[in-house]
Kinemage of the C-alpha trace (Angstrom):
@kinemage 1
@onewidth
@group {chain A} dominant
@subgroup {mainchain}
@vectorlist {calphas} color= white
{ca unk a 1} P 33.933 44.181 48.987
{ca unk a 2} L 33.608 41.132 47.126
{ca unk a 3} L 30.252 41.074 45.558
{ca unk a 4} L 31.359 45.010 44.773
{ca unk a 5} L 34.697 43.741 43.228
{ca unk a 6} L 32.146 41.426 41.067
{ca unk a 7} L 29.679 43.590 40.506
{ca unk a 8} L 32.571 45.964 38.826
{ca unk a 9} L 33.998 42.694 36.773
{ca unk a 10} L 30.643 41.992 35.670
{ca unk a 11} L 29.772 45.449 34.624
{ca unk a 12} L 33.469 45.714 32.992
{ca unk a 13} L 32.037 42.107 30.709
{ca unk a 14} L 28.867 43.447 29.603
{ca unk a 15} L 30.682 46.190 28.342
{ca unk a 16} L 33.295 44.530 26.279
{ca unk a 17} L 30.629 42.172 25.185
{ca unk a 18} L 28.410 45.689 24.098
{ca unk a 19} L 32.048 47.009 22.569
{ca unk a 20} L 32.653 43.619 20.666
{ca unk a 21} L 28.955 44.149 19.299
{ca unk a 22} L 29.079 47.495 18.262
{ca unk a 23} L 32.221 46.633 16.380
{ca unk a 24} L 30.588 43.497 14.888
{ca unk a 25} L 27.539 45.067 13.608
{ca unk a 26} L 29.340 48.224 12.390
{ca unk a 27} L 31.473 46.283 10.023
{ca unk a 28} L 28.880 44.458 8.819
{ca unk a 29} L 27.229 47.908 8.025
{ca unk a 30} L 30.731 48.731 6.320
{ca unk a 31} L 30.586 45.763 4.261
{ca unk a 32} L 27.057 45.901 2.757
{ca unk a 33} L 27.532 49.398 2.065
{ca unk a 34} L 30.852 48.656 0.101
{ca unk a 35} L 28.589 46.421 -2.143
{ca unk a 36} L 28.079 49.727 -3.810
{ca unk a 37} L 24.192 51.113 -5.268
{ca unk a 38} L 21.595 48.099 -5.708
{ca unk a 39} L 18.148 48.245 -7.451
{ca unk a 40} L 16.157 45.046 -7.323
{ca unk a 41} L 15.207 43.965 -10.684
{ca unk a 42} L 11.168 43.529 -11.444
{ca unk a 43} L 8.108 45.775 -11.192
{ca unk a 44} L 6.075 46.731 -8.175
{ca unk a 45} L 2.364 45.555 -8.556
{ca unk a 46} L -0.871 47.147 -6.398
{ca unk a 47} L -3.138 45.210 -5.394
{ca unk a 48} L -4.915 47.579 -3.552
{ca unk a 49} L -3.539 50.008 -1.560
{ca unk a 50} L -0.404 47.869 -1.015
{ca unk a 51} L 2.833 46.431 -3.432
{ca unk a 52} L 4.004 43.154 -4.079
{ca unk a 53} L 7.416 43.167 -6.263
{ca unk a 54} L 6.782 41.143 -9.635
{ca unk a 55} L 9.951 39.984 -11.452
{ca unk a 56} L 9.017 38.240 -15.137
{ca unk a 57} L 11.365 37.259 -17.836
{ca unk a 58} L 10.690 35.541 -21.340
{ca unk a 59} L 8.940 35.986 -24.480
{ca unk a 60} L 4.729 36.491 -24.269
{ca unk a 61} L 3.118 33.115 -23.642
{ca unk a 62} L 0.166 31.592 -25.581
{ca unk a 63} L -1.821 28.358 -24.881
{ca unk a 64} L 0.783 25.798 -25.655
{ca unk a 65} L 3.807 27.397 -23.441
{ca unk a 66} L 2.342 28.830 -20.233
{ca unk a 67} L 3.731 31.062 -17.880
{ca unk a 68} L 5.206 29.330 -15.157
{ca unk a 69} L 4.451 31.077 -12.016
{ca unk a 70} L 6.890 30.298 -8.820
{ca unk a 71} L 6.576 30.180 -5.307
{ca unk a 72} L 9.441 30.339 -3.285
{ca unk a 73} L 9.985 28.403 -0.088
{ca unk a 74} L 10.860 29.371 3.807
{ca unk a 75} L 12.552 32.857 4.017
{ca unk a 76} L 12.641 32.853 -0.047
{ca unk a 77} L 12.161 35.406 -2.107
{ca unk a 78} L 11.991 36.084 -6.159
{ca unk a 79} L 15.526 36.049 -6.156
{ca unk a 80} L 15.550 32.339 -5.477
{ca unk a 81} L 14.440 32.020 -8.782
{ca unk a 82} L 17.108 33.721 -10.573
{ca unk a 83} L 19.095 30.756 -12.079
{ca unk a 84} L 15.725 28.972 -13.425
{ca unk a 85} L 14.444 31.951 -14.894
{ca unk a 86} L 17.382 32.758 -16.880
{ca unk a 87} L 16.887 28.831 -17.967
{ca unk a 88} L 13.235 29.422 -18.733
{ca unk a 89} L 14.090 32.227 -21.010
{ca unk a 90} L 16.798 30.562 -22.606
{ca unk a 91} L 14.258 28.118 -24.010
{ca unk a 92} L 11.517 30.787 -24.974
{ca unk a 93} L 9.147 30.124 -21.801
{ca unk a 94} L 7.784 33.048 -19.620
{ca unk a 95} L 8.067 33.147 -16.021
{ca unk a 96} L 7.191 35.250 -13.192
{ca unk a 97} L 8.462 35.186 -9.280
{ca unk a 98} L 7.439 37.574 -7.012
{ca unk a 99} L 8.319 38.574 -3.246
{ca unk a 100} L 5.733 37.775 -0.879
{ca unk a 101} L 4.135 40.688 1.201
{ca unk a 102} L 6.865 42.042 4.094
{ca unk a 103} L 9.779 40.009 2.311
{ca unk a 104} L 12.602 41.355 0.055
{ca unk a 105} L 10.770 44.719 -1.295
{ca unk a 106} L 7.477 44.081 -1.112
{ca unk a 107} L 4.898 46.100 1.222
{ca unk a 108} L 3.985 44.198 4.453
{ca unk a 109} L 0.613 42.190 4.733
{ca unk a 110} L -2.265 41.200 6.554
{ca unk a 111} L -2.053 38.705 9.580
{ca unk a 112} L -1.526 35.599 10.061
{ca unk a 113} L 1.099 34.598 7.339
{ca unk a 114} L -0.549 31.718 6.445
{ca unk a 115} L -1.929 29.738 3.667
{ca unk a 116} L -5.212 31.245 3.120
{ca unk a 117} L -3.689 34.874 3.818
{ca unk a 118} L -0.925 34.615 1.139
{ca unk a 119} L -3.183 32.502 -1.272
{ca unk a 120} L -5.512 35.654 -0.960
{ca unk a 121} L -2.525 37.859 -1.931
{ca unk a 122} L -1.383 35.751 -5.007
{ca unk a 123} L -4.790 36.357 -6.295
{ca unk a 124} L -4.841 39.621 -5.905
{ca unk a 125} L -1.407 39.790 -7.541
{ca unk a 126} L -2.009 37.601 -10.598
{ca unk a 127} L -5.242 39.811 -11.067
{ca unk a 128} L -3.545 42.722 -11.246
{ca unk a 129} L -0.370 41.731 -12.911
{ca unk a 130} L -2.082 41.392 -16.499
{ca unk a 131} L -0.461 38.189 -16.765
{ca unk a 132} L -2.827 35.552 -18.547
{ca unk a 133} L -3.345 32.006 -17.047
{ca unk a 134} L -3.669 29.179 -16.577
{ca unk a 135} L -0.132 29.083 -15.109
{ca unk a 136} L 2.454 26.149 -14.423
{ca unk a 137} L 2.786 26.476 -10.761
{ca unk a 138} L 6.735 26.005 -9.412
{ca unk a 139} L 6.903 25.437 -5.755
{ca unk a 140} L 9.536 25.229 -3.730
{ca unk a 141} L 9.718 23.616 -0.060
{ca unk a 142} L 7.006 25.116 2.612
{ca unk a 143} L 5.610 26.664 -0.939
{ca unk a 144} L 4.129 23.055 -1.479
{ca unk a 145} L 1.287 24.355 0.900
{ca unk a 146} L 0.797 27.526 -1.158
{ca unk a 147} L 0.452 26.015 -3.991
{ca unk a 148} L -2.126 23.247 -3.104
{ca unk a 149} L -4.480 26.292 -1.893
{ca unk a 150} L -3.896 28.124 -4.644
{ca unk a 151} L -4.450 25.387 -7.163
{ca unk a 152} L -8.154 24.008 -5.179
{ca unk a 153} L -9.305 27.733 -5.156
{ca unk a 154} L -8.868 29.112 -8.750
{ca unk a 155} L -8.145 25.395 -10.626
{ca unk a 156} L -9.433 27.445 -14.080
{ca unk a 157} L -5.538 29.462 -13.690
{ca unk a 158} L -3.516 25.897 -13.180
{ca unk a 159} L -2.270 24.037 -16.229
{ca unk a 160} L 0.033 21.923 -14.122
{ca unk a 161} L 2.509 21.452 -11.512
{ca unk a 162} L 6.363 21.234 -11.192
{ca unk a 163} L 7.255 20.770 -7.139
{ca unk a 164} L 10.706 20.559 -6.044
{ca unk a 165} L 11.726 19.693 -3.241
{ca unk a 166} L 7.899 20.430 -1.669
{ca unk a 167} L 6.466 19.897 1.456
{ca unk a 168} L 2.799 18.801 1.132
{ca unk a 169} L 0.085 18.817 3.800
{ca unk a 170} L -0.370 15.086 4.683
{ca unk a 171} L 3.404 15.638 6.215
{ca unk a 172} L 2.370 17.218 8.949
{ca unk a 173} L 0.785 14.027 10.590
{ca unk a 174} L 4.843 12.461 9.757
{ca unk a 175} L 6.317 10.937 13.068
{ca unk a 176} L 9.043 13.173 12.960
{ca unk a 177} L 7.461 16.349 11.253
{ca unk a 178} L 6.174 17.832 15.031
{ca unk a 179} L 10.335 17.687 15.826
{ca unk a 180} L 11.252 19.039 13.039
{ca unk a 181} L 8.984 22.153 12.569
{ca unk a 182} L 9.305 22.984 16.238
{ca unk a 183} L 13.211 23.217 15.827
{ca unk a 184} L 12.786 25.433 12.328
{ca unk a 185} L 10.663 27.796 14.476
{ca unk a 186} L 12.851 28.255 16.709
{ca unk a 187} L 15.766 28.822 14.454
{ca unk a 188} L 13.543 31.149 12.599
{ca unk a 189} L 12.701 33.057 15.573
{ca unk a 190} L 16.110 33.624 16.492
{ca unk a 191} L 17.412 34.661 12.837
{ca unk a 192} L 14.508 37.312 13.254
{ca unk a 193} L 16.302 38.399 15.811
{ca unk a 194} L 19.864 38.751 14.879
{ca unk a 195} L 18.620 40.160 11.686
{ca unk a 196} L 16.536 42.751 13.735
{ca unk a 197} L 19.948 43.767 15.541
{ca unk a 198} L 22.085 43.516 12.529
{ca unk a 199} L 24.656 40.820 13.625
{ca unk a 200} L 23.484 39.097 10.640
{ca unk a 201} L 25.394 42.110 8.657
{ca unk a 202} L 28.457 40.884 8.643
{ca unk a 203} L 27.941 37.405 6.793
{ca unk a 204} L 26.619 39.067 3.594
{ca unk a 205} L 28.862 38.070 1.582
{ca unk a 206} L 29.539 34.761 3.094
{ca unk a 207} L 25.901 33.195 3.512
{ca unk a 208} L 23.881 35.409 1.441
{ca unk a 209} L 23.614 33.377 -0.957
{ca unk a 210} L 23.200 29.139 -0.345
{ca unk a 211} L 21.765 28.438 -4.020
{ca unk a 212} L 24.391 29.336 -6.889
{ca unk a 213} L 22.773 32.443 -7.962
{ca unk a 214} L 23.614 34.406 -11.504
{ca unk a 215} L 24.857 37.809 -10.378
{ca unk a 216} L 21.673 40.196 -9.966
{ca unk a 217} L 19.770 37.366 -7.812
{ca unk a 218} L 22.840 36.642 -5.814
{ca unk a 219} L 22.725 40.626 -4.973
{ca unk a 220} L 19.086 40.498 -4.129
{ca unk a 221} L 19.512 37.189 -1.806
{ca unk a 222} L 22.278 38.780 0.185
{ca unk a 223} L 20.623 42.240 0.948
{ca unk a 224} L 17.253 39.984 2.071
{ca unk a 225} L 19.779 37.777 4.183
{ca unk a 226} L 20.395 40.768 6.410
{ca unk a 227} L 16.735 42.294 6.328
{ca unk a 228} L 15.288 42.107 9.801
{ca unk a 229} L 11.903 42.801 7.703
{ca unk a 230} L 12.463 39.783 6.106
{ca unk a 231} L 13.642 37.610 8.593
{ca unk a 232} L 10.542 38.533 10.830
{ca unk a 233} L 7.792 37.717 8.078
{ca unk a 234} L 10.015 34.674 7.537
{ca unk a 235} L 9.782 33.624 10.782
{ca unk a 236} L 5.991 34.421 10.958
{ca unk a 237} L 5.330 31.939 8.107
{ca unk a 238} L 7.324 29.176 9.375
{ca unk a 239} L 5.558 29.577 12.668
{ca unk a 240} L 2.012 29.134 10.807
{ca unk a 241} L 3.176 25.823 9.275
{ca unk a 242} L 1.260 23.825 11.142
{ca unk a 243} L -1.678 25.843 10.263
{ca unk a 244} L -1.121 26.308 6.863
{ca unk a 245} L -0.892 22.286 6.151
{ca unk a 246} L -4.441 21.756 8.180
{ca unk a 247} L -6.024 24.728 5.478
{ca unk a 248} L -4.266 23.301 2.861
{ca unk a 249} L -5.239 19.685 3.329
{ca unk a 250} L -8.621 20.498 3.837
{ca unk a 251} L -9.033 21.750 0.205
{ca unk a 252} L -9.152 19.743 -2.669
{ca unk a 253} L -6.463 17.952 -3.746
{ca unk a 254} L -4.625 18.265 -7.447
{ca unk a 255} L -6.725 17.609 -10.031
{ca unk a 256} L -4.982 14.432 -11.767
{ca unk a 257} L -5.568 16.043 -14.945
{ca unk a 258} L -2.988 18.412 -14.334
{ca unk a 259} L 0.922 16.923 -15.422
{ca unk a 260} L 2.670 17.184 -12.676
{ca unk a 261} L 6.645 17.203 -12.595
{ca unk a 262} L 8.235 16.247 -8.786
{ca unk a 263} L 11.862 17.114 -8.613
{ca unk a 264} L 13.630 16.481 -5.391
{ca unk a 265} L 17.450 16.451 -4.275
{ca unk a 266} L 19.023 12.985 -4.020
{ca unk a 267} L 20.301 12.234 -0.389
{ca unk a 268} L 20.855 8.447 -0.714
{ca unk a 269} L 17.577 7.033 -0.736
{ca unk a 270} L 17.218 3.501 -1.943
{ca unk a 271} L 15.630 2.929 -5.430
{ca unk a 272} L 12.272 2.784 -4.982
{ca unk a 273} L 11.850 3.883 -1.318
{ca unk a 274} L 8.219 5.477 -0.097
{ca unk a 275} L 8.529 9.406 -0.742
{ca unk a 276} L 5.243 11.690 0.539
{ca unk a 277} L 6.801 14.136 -1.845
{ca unk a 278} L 5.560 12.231 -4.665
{ca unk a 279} L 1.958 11.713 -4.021
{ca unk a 280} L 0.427 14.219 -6.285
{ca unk a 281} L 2.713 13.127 -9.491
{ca unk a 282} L 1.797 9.465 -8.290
{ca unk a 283} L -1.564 10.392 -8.446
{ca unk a 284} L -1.501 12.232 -11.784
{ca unk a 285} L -2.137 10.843 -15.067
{ca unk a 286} L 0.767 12.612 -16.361
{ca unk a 287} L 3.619 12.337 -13.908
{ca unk a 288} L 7.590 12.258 -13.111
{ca unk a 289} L 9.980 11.912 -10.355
{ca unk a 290} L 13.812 12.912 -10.707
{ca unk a 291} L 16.121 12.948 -7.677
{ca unk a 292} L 18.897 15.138 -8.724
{ca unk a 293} L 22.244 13.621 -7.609
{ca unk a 294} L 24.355 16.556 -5.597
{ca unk a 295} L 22.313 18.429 -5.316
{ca unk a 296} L 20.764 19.832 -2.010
{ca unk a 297} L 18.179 21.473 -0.803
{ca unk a 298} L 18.660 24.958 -2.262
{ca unk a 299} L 21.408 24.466 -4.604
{ca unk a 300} L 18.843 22.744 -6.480
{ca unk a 301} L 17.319 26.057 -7.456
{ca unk a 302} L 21.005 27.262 -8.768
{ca unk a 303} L 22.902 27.399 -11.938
{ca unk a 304} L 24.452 23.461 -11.464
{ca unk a 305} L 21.916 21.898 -10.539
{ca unk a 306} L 18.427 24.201 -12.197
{ca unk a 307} L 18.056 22.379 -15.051
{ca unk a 308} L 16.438 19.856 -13.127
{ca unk a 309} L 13.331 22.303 -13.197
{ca unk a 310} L 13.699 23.049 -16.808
{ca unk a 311} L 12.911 19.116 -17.859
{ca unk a 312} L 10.182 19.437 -15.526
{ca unk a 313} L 8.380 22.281 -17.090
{ca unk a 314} L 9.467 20.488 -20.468
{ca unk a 315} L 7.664 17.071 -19.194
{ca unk a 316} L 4.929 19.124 -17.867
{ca unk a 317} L 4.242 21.475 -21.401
{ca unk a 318} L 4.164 18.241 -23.144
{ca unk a 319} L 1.437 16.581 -21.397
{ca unk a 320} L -0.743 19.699 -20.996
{ca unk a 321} L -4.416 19.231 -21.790
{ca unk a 322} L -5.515 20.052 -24.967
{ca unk a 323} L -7.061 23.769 -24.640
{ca unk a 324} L -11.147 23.518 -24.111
{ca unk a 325} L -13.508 24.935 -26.672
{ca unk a 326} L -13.959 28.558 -26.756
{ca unk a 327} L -10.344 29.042 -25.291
């Protein structure tokens, strides 16, 4: 009678914990729907039987003021770029963001979600897009790794570099890197999940949106916050980390021709103190450093704290190398 009457108790918990659920999810359904009609900004690009969203603001751009192309970090998106573009444009320089494939509205890709797979994709994108190179290549974060492939595979479309706040691949041999991936993994994992089951519904409006976003990107950030799509590709590249850092390092490394503009968040480092993060503007001929005081790891991207990004395309434009003959 006992293991019955706790059989019936444990039954009686599994459903309040299912009712509690239902609920949960539900009003997070409510809630996004309440947000009213959305339509992501940008174009949709093929690049061969599948599309990659393309979102580019600013006047045409000519040899001396490049396009800036960006590549957003762990479970970004174009949206991440919001703030700085709207910066970019305000001082008359072109830039394009883009979703990569299976995140925010762009078509799922080929396996593994890796360097070399999403370096492959770029190229197919920038091909496609009509957009003329040589670019200034933004990365943000884990985009550090993209951007190194990119940049040893087609160096004729890079005219230099601003990083923020990226990774690069000689990080992965850091004594506490192995830790540190292993327990973003794992978070990732799990955020695929609750995304996948919609329990992530409910904080739309509360963590959507961890940068400072003008209104349109903030919109876009929120309804990829709750995208199980998302979250899974996310989780996918984060898992290939490790892999992408051993292709990326095995390519060669920035040209030191290229200006190269490091910005980074300031978390109380000493003056002076050994940053990885700084190795390819260390090892440019035209480089700078700026650690941006309050900011953090994504608010750096957002309206406070974006200018930041803005001096380093400015520092980067006016060191580019003079155009070759015949260009």
């Amino acid at each position: 009678m006992r293991d019955a009457s706790l059989g019936a108790d444990m039954k009686r918990m599994l459903l309040g914990v299912l009712l509690v659920l239902t609920v949960w999810i539900a009003g997070g359904a409510g809630m996004v729907a309440s947000a009213g009609p959305f339509t992501p900004s940008g174009r949709y690009v093929d690049i061969g039987g599948r599309k990659l969203r393309l979102v580019c603001a600013g006047p045409p751009a000519d040899a001396a003021r490049p396009t800036v192309w960006m590549e957003p970090g762990a479970f970004g998106l174009a949206a991440d770029w919001a703030a700085i573009q709207e910066k970019l444009t305000a001082k008359g320089i072109r830039s394009c963001a883009y979703d990569r494939a299976g995140m925010g509205w762009s078509d799922p890709g080929p396996k593994p979600r890796d360097a070399v797979t999403i370096t492959d994709d770029l190229e197919k994108l920038i091909a496609a897009s009509g957009e003329p190179g040589p670019f200034i290549l933004m990365g943000h974060s884990m985009a550090g790794l993209y951007t190194r492939m990119f940049a040893a595979r087609d160096p004729d479309k890079v005219a230099g570099l601003v990083l923020i706040e990226a990774t690069t691949p000689e990080e992965i041999d850091g004594a506490n890197t192995e830790r540190f991936i292993g327990g973003f993994t794992a978070l990732s994992k799990f955020a695929a999940v609750s995304a996948s089951i919609g329990t992530t519904l409910p904080l739309y409006w509360i963590a959507g949106d961890r940068i400072g976003l003008p209104k349109q990107g903030r919109a876009e950030k929120r309804h990829a916050y709750v995208s199980g799509r998302h979250a899974r590709t996310s989780a996918e590249e984060v898992e290939n980390w490790p892999r992408s850092a051993e292709e990326a390092r095995k390519v060669a490394p920035y040209d030191p021709k290229w200006p190269v503009a490091v910005v980074v968040a300031y978390r109380g480092e000493a003056e002076g103190a050994p940053d990885s993060r700084r190795a390819p503007e260390l090892a440019a001929h035209a480089g700078t450093f700026e650690a941006v005081h309050g900011a953090s790891h994504t608010t750096i991207l957002g309206e406070t704290y974006g200018d930041a990004a803005v001096r380093g395309v400015e520092f980067v434009l006016a060191h580019l190398a003079p155009p070759s003959a015949g260009q």
